[in-house]
Residue, then its C-alpha position, 0 to 999 in steps of 0.5 A: x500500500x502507498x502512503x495515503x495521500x488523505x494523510x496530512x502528510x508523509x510520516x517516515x517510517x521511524x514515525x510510524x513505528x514509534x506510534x504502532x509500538x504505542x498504541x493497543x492491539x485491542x479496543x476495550x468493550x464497553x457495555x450497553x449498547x453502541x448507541x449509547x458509547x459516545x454520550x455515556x464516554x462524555x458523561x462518565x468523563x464529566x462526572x469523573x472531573x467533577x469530583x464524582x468517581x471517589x467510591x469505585x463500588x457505588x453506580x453513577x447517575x447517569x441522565x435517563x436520555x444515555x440509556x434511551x439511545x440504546x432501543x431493543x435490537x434482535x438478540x440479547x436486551x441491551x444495558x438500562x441501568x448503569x455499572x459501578x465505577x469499578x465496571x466502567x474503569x477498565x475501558x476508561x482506563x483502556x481508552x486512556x482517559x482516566x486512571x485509578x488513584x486512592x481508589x478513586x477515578x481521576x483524569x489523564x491529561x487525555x481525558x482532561x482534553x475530552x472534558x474540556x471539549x466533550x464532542x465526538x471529534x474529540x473522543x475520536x481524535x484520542x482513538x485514532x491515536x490510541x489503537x493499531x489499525x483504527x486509522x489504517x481501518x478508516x483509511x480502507x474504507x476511504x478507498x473504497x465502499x467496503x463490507x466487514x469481511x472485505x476490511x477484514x480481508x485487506x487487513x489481514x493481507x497487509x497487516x497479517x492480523x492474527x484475529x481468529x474471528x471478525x470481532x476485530x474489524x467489526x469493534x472498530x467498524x462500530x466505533x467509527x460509526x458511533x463517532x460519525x466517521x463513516x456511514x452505511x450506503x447499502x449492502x452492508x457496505x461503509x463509506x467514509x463521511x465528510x468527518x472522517x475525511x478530516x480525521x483522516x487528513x490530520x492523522x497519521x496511517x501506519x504503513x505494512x512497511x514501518x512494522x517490517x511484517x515476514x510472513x516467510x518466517x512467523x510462526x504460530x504462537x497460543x493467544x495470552x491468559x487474560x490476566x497476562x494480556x492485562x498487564x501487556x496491556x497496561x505497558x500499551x496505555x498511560x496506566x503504566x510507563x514502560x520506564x516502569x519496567x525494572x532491571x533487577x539482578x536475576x538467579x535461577x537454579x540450572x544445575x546440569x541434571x536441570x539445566x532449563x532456567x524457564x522450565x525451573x521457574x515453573x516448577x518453583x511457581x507450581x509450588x507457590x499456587x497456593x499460598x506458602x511460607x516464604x520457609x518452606x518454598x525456599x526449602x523447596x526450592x534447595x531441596x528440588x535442585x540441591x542446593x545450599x539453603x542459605x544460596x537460594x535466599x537471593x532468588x526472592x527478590x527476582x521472583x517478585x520483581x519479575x511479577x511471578x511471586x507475591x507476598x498475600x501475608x507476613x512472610x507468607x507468598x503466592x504466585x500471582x494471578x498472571x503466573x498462575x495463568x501461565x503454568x495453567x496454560x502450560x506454555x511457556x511463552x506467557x513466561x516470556x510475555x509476564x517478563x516482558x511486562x515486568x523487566x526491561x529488554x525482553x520483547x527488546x531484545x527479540x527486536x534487537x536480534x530480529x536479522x542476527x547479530x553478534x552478542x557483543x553487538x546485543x550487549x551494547x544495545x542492552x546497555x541503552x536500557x540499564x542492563x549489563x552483560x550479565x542481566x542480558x545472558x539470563x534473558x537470552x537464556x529465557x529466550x533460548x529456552x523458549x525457542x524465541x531466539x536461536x544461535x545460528x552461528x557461536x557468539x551469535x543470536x537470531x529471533x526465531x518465526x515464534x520470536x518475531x510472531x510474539x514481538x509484533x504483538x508485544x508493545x515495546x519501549x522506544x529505542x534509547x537515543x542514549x545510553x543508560x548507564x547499567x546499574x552494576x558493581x564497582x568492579x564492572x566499572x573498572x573494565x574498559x569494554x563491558x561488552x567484551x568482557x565478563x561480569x564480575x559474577x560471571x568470572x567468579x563462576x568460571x574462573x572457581x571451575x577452572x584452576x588453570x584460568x587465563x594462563x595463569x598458576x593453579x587457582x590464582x585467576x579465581x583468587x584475583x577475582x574474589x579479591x576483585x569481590x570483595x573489593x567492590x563490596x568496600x572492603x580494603x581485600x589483597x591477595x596474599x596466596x603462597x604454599x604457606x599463606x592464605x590466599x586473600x586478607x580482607x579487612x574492615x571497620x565496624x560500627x565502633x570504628x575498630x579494624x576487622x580481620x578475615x582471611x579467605x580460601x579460594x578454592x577453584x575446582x574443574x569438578x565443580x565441587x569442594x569436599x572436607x579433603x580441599x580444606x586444612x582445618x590446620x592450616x586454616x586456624x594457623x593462618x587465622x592466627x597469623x593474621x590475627x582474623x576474627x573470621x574465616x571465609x572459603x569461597x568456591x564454586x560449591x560445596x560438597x558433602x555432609x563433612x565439610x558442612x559440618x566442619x565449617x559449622x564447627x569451626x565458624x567458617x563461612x561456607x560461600x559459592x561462588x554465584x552467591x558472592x557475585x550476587x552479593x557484589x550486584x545487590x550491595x551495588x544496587x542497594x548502596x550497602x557496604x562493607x559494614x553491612x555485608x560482612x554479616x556474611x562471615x558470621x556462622x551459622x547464619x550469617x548469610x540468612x542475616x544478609x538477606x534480612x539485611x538486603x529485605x530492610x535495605x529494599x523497603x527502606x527505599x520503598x517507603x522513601x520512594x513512596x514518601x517522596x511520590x506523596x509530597x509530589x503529588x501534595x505539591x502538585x495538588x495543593x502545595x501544603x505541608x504534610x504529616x509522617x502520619x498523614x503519609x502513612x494513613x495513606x499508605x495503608x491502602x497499598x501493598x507497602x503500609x509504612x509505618x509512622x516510624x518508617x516514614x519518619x525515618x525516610x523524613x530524616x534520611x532526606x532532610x539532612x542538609x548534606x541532601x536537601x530534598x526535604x524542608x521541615x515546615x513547622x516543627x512540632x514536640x512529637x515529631x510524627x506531628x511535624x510538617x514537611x515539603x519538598x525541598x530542591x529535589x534535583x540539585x539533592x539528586x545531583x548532589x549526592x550523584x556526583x559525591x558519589x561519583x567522586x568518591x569512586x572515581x577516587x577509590x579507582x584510581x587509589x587502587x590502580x597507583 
C-alpha cells in the first residue's frame, strides 16, 4: 500500500513505528449498547472531573436520555441501568482517559482534553491515536465502499492480523460509526463521511512497511491468559510507563541434571499456587535442585520483581494471578510475555536480534536500557529456552518465526537515543569494554571451575577475582596466596570504628565441587592466627558433602559459592550497602540468612522513601501544603507497602539532612510524627549526592590502580 495521500502528510517510517509500538492491539468493550458509547464516554468523563468517581463500588447517575439511545435490537436486551465505577474503569482506563488513584477515578491529561471539549471529534481524535489499525481501518474504507469481511480481508493481507474471528474489524467498524466517521450506503457496505475525511487528513496511517511484517518466517504462537494480556496491556496505555519496567539482578537454579532456567521457574511457581511460607518454598526450592539453603535466599527478590511471586501475608507468598495463568496454560511463552511486562529488554531484545547479530553487538544495545552483560545472558537464556531466539552461528543470536510472531504483538519501549548507564558493581566499572568482557559474577563462576584460568598458576585467576569481590563490596581485600599463606586478607571497620580481620580460601575446582579433603582445618586456624582474623571465609564454586558442612559449622567458617558472592557484589551495588553491612556474611551459622534480612530492610527502606517522596509530589502538585509522617502513612495503608509512622519518619530524616536537601521541615512540632514537611530542591539533592558519589569512586579507582 502507498502512503495515503488523505494523510496530512508523509510520516517516515521511524514515525510510524514509534506510534504502532504505542498504541493497543485491542479496543476495550464497553457495555450497553453502541448507541449509547459516545454520550455515556462524555458523561462518565464529566462526572469523573467533577469530583464524582471517589467510591469505585457505588453506580453513577447517569441522565435517563444515555440509556434511551440504546432501543431493543434482535438478540440479547441491551444495558438500562448503569455499572459501578469499578465496571466502567477498565475501558476508561483502556481508552486512556482516566486512571485509578486512592481508589478513586481521576483524569489523564487525555481525558482532561475530552472534558474540556466533550464532542465526538474529540473522543475520536484520542482513538485514532490510541489503537493499531483504527486509522489504517478508516483509511480502507476511504478507498473504497467496503463490507466487514472485505476490511477484514485487506487487513489481514497487509497487516497479517492474527484475529481468529471478525470481532476485530467489526469493534472498530462500530466505533467509527458511533463517532460519525463513516456511514452505511447499502449492502452492508461503509463509506467514509465528510468527518472522517478530516480525521483522516490530520492523522497519521501506519504503513505494512514501518512494522517490517515476514510472513516467510512467523510462526504460530497460543493467544495470552487474560490476566497476562492485562498487564501487556497496561505497558500499551498511560496506566503504566514502560520506564516502569525494572532491571533487577536475576538467579535461577540450572544445575546440569536441570539445566532449563524457564522450565525451573515453573516448577518453583507450581509450588507457590497456593499460598506458602516464604520457609518452606525456599526449602523447596534447595531441596528440588540441591542446593545450599542459605544460596537460594537471593532468588526472592527476582521472583517478585519479575511479577511471578507475591507476598498475600507476613512472610507468607503466592504466585500471582498472571503466573498462575501461565503454568495453567502450560506454555511457556506467557513466561516470556509476564517478563516482558515486568523487566526491561525482553520483547527488546527479540527486536534487537530480529536479522542476527553478534552478542557483543546485543550487549551494547542492552546497555541503552540499564542492563549489563550479565542481566542480558539470563534473558537470552529465557529466550533460548523458549525457542524465541536461536544461535545460528557461536557468539551469535537470531529471533526465531515464534520470536518475531510474539514481538509484533508485544508493545515495546522506544529505542534509547542514549545510553543508560547499567546499574552494576564497582568492579564492572573498572573494565574498559563491558561488552567484551565478563561480569564480575560471571568470572567468579568460571574462573572457581577452572584452576588453570587465563594462563595463569593453579587457582590464582579465581583468587584475583574474589579479591576483585570483595573489593567492590568496600572492603580494603589483597591477595596474599603462597604454599604457606592464605590466599586473600580482607579487612574492615565496624560500627565502633575498630579494624576487622578475615582471611579467605579460594578454592577453584574443574569438578565443580569442594569436599572436607580441599580444606586444612590446620592450616586454616594457623593462618587465622597469623593474621590475627576474627573470621574465616572459603569461597568456591560449591560445596560438597555432609563433612565439610559440618566442619565449617564447627569451626565458624563461612561456607560461600561462588554465584552467591557475585550476587552479593550486584545487590550491595544496587542497594548502596557496604562493607559494614555485608560482612554479616562471615558470621556462622547464619550469617548469610542475616544478609538477606539485611538486603529485605535495605529494599523497603527505599520503598517507603520512594513512596514518601511520590506523596509530597503529588501534595505539591495538588495543593502545595505541608504534610504529616502520619498523614503519609494513613495513606499508605491502602497499598501493598503500609509504612509505618516510624518508617516514614525515618525516610523524613534520611532526606532532610542538609548534606541532601530534598526535604524542608515546615513547622516543627514536640512529637515529631506531628511535624510538617515539603519538598525541598529535589534535583540539585539528586545531583548532589550523584556526583559525591561519583567522586568518591572515581577516587577509590584510581587509589587502587597507583
Amino acid at each position: 500500500m502507498t502512503e495515503d495521500k488523505r494523510a496530512n502528510t508523509p510520516r517516515s517510517l521511524a514515525e510510524q513505528r514509534a506510534l504502532w509500538r504505542k498504541q493497543a492491539a485491542s479496543l476495550p468493550p464497553l457495555r450497553g449498547g453502541k448507541n449509547t458509547w459516545v454520550p455515556l464516554t462524555l458523561e462518565l468523563v464529566e462526572q469523573i472531573g467533577a469530583g464524582k468517581a471517589i467510591d469505585m463500588a457505588i453506580r453513577p447517575e447517569l441522565p435517563p436520555r444515555i440509556f434511551a439511545a440504546a432501543p431493543r435490537q434482535i438478540g440479547a436486551t441491551p444495558l438500562t441501568h448503569p455499572l459501578t465505577w469499578l465496571g466502567y474503569s477498565k475501558f476508561l482506563k483502556g481508552i486512556g482517559l482516566a486512571f485509578v488513584e486512592n481508589e478513586e477515578l481521576r483524569l489523564t491529561p487525555q481525558g482532561q482534553l475530552v472534558r474540556s471539549n466533550p464532542t465526538a471529534e474529540q473522543l475520536a481524535s484520542i482513538m485514532t491515536n490510541r489503537f493499531r489499525l483504527f486509522t489504517e481501518a478508516l483509511s480502507l474504507v476511504a478507498e473504497k465502499p467496503s463490507t466487514v469481511e472485505e476490511i477484514d480481508g485487506h487487513l489481514r493481507d497487509r497487516y497479517e492480523t492474527t484475529w481468529k474471528s471478525l470481532g476485530g474489524v467489526r469493534s472498530r467498524l462500530d466505533w467509527l460509526e458511533v463517532l460519525g466517521l463513516i456511514e452505511g450506503c447499502g449492502n452492508r457496505r461503509w463509506r467514509i463521511s465528510a468527518a472522517g475525511e478530516t480525521l483522516l487528513k490530520q492523522s497519521m496511517i501506519v504503513t505494512p512497511q514501518a512494522i517490517t511484517i515476514r510472513s516467510a518466517h512467523i510462526d504460530p504462537i497460543t493467544e495470552a491468559p487474560g490476566e497476562i494480556k492485562v498487564l501487556l496491556e497496561q505497558l500499551s496505555t498511560s496506566e503504566r510507563p514502560q520506564g516502569s519496567r525494572n532491571t533487577y539482578n536475576i538467579w535461577v537454579p540450572s544445575p546440569a541434571s536441570s539445566p532449563n532456567k524457564v522450565a525451573n521457574l515453573r516448577t518453583i511457581v507450581n509450588a507457590a499456587i497456593d499460598p506458602i511460607a516464604r520457609e518452606e518454598l525456599l526449602q523447596f526450592i534447595a531441596d528440588s535442585f540441591e542446593l545450599r539453603r542459605s544460596s537460594v535466599d537471593s532468588m526472592m527478590p527476582f521472583l517478585r520483581a519479575s511479577g511471578l511471586l507475591h507476598e498475600v501475608g507476613l512472610n507468607i507468598y503466592q504466585a500471582t494471578a498472571p503466573a498462575r495463568a501461565w503454568v495453567t496454560s502450560e506454555d511457556d511463552v506467557n513466561f516470556v510475555r509476564i517478563l516482558h511486562a515486568n523487566m526491561r529488554f525482553v520483547g527488546e531484545m527479540i527486536r534487537t536480534v530480529e536479522s542476527g547479530i553478534t552478542r557483543t553487538e546485543m550487549y551494547r544495545e542492552a546497555a541503552k536500557y540499564g542492563l549489563n552483560v550479565d542481566k542480558s545472558r539470563w534473558i537470552a537464556s529465557f529466550l533460548e529456552d523458549t525457542n524465541l531466539i536461536e544461535q545460528p552461528r557461536y557468539g551469535s543470536l537470531r529471533a526465531t518465526g515464534a520470536g518475531l510472531t510474539l514481538v509484533s504483538e508485544l508493545p515495546l519501549a522506544e529505542l534509547p537515543t542514549s545510553v543508560e548507564k547499567p546499574r552494576a558493581s564497582s568492579a564492572d566499572s573498572k573494565r574498559t569494554s563491558q561488552e567484551e568482557r565478563p561480569s564480575l559474577k560471571d568470572e567468579l563462576v568460571a574462573f572457581s571451575r577452572s584452576p588453570q584460568a587465563l594462563g595463569l598458576a593453579a587457582g590464582k585467576a579465581f583468587e584475583t577475582s574474589v579479591r576483585d569481590a570483595f573489593r567492590a563490596l568496600g572492603f580494603n581485600a589483597d591477595v596474599i596466596s603462597g604454599s604457606s599463606d592464605t590466599d586473600v586478607v580482607v579487612r574492615w571497620h565496624n560500627e565502633a570504628k575498630t579494624d576487622v580481620v578475615a582471611i579467605v580460601e579460594a578454592k577453584s575446582r574443574s569438578n565443580g565441587q569442594v569436599t572436607h579433603t580441599d580444606v586444612s582445618d590446620v592450616a586454616l586456624e594457623t593462618h587465622k592466627s597469623e593474621h590475627n582474623a576474627q573470621f574465616v571465609a572459603v569461597v568456591g564454586p560449591a560445596f560438597h558433602g555432609h563433612t565439610i558442612k559440618d566442619m565449617a559449622v564447627k569451626r565458624e567458617w563461612a561456607l560461600v559459592d561462588a554465584a552467591r558472592l557475585g550476587d552479593i557484589v550486584e545487590t550491595a551495588a544496587e542497594l548502596g550497602l557496604g562493607a559494614q553491612e555485608t560482612a554479616v556474611m562471615f558470621m556462622v551459622p547464619d550469617g548469610l540468612d542475616k544478609l538477606d534480612q539485611v538486603v529485605e530492610q535495605r529494599r523497603r527502606e527505599l520503598s517507603v522513601l520512594s513512596f514518601v517522596v511520590g506523596q509530597l509530589a503529588e501534595e505539591a502538585a495538588d495543593t502545595g501544603d505541608a504534610i504529616t509522617a502520619r498523614d503519609i502513612s494513613r495513606d499508605g495503608r491502602r497499598t501493598d507497602l503500609t509504612p509505618t509512622v516510624e518508617e516514614v519518619q525515618a525516610a523524613f530524616s534520611s532526606l532532610s539532612q542538609v548534606e541532601v536537601g530534598a526535604l524542608r521541615l515546615v513547622q516543627e512540632q514536640q512529637d515529631p510524627k506531628f511535624s510538617t514537611y515539603t519538598l525541598g530542591d529535589v534535583r540539585s539533592a539528586a545531583m548532589r549526592l550523584r556526583t559525591l558519589a561519583d567522586t568518591i569512586e572515581t577516587a577509590l579507582l584510581s587509589a587502587r590502580h597507583s
